[in-house]
RONU-153062 format. One record per residue (C-alpha): residue in three letters; chain; z, x, y. Coordinates in steps of 0.5 Angstrom, whole numbers, padded with zeros to 4 digits. Layout:
// RONU-153062
[node ALA, A, [Z, X, Y]]
...
// end
This chain:
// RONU-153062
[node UNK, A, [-0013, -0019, -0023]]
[node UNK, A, [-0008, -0012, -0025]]
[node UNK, A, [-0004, -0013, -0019]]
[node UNK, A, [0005, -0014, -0017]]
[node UNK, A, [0005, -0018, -0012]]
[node UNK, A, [0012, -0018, -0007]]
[node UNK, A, [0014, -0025, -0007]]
[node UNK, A, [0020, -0025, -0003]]
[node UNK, A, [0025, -0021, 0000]]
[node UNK, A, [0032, -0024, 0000]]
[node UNK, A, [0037, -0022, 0004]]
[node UNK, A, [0044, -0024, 0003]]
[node UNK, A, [0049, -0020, 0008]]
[node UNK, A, [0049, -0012, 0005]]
[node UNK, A, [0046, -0014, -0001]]
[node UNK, A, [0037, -0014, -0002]]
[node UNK, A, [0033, -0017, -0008]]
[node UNK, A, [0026, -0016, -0008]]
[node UNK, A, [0022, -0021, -0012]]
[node UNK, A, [0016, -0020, -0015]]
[node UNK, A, [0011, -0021, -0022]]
[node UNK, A, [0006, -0016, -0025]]
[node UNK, A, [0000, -0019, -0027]]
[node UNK, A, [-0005, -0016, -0032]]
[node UNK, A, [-0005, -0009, -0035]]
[node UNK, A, [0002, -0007, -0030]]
[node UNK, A, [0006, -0013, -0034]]
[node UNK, A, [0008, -0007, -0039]]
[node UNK, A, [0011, -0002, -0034]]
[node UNK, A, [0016, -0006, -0031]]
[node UNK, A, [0024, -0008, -0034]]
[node UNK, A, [0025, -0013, -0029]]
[node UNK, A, [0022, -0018, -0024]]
[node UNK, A, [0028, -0016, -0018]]
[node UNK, A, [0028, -0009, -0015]]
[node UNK, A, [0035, -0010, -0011]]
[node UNK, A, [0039, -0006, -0005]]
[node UNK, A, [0047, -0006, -0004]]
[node UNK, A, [0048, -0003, 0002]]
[node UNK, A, [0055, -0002, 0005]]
[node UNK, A, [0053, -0007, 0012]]
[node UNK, A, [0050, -0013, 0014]]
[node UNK, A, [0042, -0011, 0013]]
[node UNK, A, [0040, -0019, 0016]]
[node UNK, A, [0038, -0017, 0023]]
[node UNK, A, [0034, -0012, 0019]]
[node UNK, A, [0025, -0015, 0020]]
[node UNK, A, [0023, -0015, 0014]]
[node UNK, A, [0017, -0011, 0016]]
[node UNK, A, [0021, -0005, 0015]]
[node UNK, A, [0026, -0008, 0009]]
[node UNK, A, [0019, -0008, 0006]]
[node UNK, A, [0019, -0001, 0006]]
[node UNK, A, [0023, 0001, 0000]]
[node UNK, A, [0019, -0004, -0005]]
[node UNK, A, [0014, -0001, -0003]]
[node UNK, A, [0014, 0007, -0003]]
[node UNK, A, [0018, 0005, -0010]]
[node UNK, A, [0012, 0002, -0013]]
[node UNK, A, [0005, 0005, -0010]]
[node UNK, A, [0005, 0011, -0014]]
[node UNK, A, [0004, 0006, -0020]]
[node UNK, A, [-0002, 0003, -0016]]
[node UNK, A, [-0005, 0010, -0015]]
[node UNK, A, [-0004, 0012, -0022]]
[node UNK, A, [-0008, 0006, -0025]]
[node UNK, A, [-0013, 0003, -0021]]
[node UNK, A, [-0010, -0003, -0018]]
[node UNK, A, [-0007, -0007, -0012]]
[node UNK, A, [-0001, -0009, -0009]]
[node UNK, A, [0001, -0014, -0004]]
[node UNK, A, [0006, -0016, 0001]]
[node UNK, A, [0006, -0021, 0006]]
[node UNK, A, [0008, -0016, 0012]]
[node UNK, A, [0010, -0009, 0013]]
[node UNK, A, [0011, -0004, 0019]]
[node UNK, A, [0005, -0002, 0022]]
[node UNK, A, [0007, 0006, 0023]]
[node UNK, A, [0009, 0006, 0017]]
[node UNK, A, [0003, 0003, 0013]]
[node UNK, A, [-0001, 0009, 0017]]
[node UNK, A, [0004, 0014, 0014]]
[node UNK, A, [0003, 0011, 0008]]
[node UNK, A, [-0005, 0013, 0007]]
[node UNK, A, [-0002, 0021, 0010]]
[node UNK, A, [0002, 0021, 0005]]
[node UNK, A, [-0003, 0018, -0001]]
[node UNK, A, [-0008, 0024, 0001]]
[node UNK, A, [-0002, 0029, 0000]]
[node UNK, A, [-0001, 0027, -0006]]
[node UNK, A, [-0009, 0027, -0008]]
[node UNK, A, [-0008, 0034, -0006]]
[node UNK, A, [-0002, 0035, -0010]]
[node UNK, A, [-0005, 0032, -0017]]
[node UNK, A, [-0013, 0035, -0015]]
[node UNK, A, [-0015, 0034, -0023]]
[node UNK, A, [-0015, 0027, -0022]]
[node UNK, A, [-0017, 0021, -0018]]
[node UNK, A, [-0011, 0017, -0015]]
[node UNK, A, [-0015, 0010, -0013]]
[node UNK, A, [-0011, 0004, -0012]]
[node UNK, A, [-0009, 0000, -0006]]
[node UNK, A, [-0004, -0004, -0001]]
[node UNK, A, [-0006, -0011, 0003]]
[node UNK, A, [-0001, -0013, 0007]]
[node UNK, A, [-0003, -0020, 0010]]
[node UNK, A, [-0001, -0017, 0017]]
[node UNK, A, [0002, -0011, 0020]]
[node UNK, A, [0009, -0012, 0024]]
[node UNK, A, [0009, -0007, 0031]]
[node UNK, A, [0016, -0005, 0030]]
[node UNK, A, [0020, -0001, 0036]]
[node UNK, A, [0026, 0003, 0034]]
[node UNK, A, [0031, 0004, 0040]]
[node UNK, A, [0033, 0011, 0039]]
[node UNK, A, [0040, 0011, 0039]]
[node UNK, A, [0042, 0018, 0034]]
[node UNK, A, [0038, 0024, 0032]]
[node UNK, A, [0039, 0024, 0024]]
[node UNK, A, [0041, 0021, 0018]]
[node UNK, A, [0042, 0026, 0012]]
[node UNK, A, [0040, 0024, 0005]]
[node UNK, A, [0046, 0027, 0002]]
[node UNK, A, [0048, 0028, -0005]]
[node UNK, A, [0053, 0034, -0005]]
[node UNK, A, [0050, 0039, -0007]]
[node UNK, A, [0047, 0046, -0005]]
[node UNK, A, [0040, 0043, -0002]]
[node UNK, A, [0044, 0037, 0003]]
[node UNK, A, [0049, 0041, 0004]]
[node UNK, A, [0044, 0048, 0007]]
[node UNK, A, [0041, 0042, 0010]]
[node UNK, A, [0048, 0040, 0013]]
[node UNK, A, [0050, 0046, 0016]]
[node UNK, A, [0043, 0047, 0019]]
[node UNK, A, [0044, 0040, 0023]]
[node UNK, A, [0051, 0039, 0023]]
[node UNK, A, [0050, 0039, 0031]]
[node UNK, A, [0048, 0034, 0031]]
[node UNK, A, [0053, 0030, 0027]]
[node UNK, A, [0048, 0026, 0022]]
[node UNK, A, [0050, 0020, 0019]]
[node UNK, A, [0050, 0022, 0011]]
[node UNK, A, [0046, 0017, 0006]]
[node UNK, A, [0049, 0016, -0002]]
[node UNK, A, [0043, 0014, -0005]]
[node UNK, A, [0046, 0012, -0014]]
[node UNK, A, [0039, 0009, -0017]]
[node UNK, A, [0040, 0008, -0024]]
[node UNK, A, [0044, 0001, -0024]]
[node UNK, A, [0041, -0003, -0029]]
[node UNK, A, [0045, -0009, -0026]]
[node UNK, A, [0051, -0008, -0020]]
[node UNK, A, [0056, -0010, -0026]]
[node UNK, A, [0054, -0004, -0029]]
[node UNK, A, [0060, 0002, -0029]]
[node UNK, A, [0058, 0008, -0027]]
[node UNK, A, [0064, 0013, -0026]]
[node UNK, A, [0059, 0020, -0023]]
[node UNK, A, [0055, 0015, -0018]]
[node UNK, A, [0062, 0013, -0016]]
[node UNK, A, [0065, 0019, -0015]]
[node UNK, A, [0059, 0022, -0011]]
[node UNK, A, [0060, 0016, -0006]]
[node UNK, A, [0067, 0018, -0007]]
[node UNK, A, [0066, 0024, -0005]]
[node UNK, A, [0062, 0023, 0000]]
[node UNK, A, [0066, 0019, 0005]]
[node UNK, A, [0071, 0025, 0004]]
[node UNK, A, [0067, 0031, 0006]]
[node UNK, A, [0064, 0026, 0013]]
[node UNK, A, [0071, 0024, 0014]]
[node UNK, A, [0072, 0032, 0014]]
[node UNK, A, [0067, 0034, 0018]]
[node UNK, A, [0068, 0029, 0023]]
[node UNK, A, [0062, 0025, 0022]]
[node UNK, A, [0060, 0019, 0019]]
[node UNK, A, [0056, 0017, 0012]]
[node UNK, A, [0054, 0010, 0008]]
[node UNK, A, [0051, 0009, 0001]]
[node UNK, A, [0047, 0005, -0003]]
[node UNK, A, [0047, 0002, -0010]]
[node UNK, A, [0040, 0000, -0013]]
[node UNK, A, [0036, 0000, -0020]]
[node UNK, A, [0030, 0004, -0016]]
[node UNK, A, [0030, 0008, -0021]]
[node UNK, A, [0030, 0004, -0027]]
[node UNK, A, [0024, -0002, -0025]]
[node UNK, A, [0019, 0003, -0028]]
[node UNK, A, [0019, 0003, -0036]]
[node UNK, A, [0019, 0011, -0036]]
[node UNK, A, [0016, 0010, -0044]]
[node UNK, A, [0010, 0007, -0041]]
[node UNK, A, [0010, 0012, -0035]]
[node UNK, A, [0010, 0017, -0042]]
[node UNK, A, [0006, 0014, -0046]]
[node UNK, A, [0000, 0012, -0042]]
[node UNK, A, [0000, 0016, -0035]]
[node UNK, A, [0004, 0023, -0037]]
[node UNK, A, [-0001, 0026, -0041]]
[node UNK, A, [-0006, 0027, -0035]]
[node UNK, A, [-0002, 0028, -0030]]
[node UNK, A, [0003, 0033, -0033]]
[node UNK, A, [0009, 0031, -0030]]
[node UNK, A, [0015, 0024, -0031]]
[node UNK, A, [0015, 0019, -0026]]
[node UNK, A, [0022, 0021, -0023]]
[node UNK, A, [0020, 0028, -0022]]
[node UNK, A, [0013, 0027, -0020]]
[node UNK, A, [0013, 0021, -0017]]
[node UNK, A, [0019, 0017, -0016]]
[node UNK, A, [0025, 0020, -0013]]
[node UNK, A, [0023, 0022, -0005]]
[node UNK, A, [0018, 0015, -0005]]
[node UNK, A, [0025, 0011, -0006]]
[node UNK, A, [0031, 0016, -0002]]
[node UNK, A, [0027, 0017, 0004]]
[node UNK, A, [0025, 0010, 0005]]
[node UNK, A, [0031, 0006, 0002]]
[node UNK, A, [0034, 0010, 0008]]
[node UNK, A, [0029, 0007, 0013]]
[node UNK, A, [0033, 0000, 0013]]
[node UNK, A, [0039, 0003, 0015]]
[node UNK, A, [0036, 0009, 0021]]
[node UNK, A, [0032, 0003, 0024]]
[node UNK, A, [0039, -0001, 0024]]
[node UNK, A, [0042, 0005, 0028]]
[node UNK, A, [0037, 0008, 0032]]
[node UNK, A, [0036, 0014, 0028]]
[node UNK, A, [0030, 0018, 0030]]
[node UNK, A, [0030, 0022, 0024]]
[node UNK, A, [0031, 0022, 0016]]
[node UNK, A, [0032, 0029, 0012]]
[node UNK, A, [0032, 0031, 0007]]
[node UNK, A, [0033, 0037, 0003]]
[node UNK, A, [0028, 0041, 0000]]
[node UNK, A, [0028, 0043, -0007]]
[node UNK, A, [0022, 0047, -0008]]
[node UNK, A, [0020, 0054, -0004]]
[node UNK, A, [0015, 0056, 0000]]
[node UNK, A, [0011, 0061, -0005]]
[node UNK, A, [0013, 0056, -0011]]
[node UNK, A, [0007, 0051, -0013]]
[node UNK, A, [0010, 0045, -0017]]
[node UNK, A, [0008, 0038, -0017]]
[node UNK, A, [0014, 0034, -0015]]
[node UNK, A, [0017, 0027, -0011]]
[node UNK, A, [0019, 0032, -0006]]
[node UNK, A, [0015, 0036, -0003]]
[node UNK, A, [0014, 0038, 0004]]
[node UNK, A, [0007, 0035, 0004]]
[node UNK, A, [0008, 0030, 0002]]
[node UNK, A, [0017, 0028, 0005]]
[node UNK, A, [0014, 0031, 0012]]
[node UNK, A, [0009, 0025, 0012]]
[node UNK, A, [0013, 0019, 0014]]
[node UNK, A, [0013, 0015, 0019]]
[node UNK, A, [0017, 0008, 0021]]
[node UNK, A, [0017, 0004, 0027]]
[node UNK, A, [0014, 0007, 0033]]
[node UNK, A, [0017, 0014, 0033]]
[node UNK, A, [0022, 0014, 0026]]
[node UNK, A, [0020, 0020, 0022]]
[node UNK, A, [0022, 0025, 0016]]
[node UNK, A, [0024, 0032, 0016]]
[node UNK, A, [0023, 0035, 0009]]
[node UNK, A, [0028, 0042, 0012]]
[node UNK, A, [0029, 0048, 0008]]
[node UNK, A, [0023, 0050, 0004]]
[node UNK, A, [0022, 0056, 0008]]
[node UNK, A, [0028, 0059, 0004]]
[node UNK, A, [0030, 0061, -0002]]
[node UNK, A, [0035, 0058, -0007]]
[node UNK, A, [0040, 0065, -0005]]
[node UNK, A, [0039, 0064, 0002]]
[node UNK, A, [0041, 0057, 0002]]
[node UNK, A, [0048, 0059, -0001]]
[node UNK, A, [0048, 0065, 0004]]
[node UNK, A, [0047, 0059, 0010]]
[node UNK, A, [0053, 0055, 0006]]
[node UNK, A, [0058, 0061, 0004]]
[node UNK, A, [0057, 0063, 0012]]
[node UNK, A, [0059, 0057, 0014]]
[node UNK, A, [0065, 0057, 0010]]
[node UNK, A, [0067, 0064, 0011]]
[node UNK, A, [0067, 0061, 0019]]
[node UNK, A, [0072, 0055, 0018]]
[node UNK, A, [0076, 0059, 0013]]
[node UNK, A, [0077, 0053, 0009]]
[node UNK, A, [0075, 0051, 0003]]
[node UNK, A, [0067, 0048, 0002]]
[node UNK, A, [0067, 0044, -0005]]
[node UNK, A, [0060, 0042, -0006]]
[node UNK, A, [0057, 0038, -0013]]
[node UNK, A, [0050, 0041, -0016]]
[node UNK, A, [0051, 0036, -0023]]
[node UNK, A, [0046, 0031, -0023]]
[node UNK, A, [0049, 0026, -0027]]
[node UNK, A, [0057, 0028, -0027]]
[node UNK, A, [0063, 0027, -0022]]
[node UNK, A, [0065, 0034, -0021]]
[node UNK, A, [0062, 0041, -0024]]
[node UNK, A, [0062, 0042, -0031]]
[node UNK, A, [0062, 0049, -0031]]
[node UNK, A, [0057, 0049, -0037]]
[node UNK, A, [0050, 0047, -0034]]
[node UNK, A, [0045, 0051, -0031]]
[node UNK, A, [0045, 0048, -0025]]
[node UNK, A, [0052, 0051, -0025]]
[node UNK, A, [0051, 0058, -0028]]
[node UNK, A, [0046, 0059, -0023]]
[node UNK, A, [0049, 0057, -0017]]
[node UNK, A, [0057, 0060, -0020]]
[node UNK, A, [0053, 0067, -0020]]
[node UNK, A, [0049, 0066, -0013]]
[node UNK, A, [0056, 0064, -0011]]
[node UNK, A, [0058, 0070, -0014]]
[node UNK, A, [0053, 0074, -0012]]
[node UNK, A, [0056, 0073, -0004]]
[node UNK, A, [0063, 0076, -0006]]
[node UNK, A, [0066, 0070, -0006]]
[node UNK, A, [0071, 0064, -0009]]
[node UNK, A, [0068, 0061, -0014]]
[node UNK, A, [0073, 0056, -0014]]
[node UNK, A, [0073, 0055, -0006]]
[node UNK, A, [0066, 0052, -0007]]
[node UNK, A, [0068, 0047, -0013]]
[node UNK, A, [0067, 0051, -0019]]
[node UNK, A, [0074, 0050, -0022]]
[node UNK, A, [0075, 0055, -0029]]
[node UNK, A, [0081, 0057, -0031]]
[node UNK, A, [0077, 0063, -0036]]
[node UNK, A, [0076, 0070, -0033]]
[node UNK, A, [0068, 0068, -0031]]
[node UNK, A, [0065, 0073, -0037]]
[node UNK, A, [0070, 0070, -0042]]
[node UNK, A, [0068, 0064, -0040]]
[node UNK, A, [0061, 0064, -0040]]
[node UNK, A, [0060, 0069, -0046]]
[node UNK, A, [0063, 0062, -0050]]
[node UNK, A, [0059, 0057, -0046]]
[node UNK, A, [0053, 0060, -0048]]
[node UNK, A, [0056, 0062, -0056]]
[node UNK, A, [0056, 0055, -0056]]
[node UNK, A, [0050, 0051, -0053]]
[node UNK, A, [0045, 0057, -0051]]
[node UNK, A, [0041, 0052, -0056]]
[node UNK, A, [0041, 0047, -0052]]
[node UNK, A, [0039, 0050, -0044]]
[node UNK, A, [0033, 0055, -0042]]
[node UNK, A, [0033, 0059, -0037]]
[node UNK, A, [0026, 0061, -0037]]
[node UNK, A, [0025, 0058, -0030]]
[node UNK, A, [0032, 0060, -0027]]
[node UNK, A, [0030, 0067, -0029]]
[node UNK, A, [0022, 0066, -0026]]
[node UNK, A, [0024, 0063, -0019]]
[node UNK, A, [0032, 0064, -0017]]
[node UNK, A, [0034, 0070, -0021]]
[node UNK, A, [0029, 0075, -0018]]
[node UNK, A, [0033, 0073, -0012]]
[node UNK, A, [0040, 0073, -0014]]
[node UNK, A, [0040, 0080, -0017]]
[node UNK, A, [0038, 0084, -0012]]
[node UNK, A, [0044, 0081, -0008]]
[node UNK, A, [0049, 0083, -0015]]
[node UNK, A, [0047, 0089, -0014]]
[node UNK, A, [0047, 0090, -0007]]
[node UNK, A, [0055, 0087, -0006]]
[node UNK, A, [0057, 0090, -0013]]
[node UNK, A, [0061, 0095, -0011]]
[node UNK, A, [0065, 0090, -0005]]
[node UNK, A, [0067, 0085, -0012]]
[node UNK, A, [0074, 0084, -0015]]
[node UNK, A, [0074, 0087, -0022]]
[node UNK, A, [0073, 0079, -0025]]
[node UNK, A, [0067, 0079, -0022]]
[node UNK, A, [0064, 0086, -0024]]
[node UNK, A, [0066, 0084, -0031]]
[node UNK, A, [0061, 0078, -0031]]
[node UNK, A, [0056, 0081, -0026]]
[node UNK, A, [0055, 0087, -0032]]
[node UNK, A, [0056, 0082, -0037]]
[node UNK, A, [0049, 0077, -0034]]
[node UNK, A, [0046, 0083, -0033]]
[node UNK, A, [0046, 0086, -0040]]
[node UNK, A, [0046, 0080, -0044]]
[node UNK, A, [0040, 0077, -0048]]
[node UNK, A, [0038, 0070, -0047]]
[node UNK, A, [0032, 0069, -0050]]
[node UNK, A, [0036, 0072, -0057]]
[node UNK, A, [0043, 0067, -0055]]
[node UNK, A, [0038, 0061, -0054]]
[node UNK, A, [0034, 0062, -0062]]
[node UNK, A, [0041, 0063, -0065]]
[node UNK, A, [0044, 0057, -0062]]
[node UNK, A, [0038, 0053, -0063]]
[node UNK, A, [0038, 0055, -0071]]
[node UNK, A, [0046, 0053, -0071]]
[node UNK, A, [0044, 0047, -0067]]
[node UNK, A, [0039, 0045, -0072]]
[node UNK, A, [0043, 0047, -0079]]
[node UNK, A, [0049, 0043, -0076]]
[node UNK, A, [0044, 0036, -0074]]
[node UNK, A, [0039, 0037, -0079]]
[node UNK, A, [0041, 0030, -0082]]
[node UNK, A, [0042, 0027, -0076]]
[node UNK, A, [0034, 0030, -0074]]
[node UNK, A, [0032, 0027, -0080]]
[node UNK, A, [0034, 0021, -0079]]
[node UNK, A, [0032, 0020, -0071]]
[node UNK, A, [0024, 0023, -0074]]
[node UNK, A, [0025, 0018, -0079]]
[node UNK, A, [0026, 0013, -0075]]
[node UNK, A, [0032, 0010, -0080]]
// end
């Protein structure tokens, strides 16, 4: 039978492995038989039917992809039964084609959570949690780190550590509290696999289509059932009005539930990326100090070189403010800057979909607050909006292509 089957939990203080085997046509989409969670406190007082929960949700889009089963020895009831609410969300969500697969658990775990706290806030540092902060800050969250990409804990890796870093920085700041954890979620499923076999009738990569939301959202659930939080948010990364197939989706993130009352609040989609850096300039304007915020996605700090930096450096911008009291650190005027970022990697980045879904945002906030702008400011706001991205694109791509011929040559040729 094509089945994985979740052989054992093993808790050992902060530290969980989930051991399991593969069987059949799934044996090749798996790097290792041991998923495994480090958190930073004790997870043994944890059931086991809420420890499942993570194991689960990390690997259960496989089993809907590809027709075939999992099974676990226990798991929380509630939370079994948001599982089949978020499965029809996702059917919906990929409507050309049939998810089928299932779960059998040998018993179901009645589990009550003792409500102690309001809200535990996935955070990663970047605009979308940190809107999402803003918005709940009341209620003094407890912020979640979540790094998913060890191969092993031995593995260094100097952006997650930094993340976790500044993490604990900006709650000791804030006056609240926040945690981590480390895992290999990320890395358990051969994305190659996934690619080769699955991608081309789904359209879209494991991590972004199924993977990232399933694993934050309920490697969270162990900790908010230890604490008595009520409530897991996460930030919204699509707007309402955007279509997109993604891990993330209101649909589906609103769905989950765990031990009795424990839920999940997918906030912010009802805004657009510009409103949220209007929620967070507000903010900072209020406490008059600075509000250094990470939107790298793998990186420790901001590059000042990348898109999620351009878009947010000129959403930033479109509010008259600061750059660099927002953790944006450039020592150039921002036109002199951004004209050579883009003389020298324009091959390298596309901004079709910046220009369809957060542009059309931004511009009307450019020229709204032009004239309140300082003279650097101005400068770049001119620049951006006369400059030709598309052209800067195809000459970076043939200077790319001129420079790297041998070394593309040789990657096609498999040398």
């Amino acid at each position: 039978m094509d089945s994985v089957i979740l052989k054992e939990i093993k808790v050992s203080g902060n530290h969980v492995d989930y051991h399991f085997e593969a069987t059949g046509i799934l044996k090749p989409y798996f790097s290792t038989n041991t998923l495994f969670i480090e958190y930073q406190e004790d997870m043994s007082m944890v059931p086991e039917s809420i420890l499942a929960a993570p194991f689960v949700a990390n690997i259960i889009p496989l089993m809907w992809a590809t027709n075939t089963i999992l099974w676990v020895k226990e798991l929380d009831h509630t939370f079994y039964e948001s599982l089949i609410r978020v499965y029809y969300a996702y059917q919906r969500m990929y409507p050309h084609f049939p998810l089928k697969g299932d779960i059998f658990p040998g018993k179901f775990i009645d589990n009550q959570l003792d409500v102690k706290r309001e809200s535990l806030l996935l955070y990663s540092g970047g605009l979308d949690s940190n809107c999402t902060y803003v918005r709940i800050r009341d209620t003094k969250p407890l912020l979640f780190n979540i790094q998913g990409w060890y191969k092993s804990l031995t593995d260094l890796d100097e952006a997650a550590d930094a993340d976790i870093r500044d993490v604990n920085n900006f709650a000791k700041r804030e006056g609240t509290d926040s945690s981590s954890a480390k895992s290999n979620f990320a890395v358990v499923v051969k994305r190659t696999e996934w690619e080769k076999k699955i991608r081309p009738q789904f359209g879209d990569s494991w991590w972004h289509g199924f993977n990232h939301s399933m694993a934050f959202i309920t490697i969270a659930m162990p900790l908010a059932y230890k604490h008595g939080i009520k409530n897991i948010y996460i930030a919204s990364s699509v707007p309402m009005g955007e279509y997109a197939t993604c891990a993330s989706h209101i649909t589906t993130d609103s769905e989950f539930r765990f031990a009795g009352v424990g839920g999940c609040i997918h906030d912010g989609a009802e805004l657009v990326r510009q409103e949220k850096v209007q929620t967070v300039v507000t903010y900072q304007k209020t406490t008059g100090k600075p509000y250094p915020m990470c939107v790298c996605s793998f990186k420790g700090h901001n590059c000042c070189e990348c898109e999620k930096c351009f878009r947010t450096v000129l959403g930033l911008t479109a509010e008259v403010v600061d750059i660099r009291d927002f953790g944006f650190y450039i020592d150039k005027p921002l036109k002199e800057h951004w004209d050579d970022v883009m003389s020298r990697r324009a091959g390298l980045l596309t901004f079709k979909s910046d220009s369809k879904v957060h542009w059309p945002y931004i511009i009307p906030r450019l020229k709204t607050n032009y004239d309140k702008m300082n003279q650097e400011q101005k400068d770049f706001v001119d620049w951006f909006l006369n400059f030709d991205f598309d052209k800067a694109r195809r000459e970076g791509l043939v200077k790319y292509y001129m420079k790297n011929f041998f070394k593309i040559l040789k990657k096609k040729l498999h040398l």
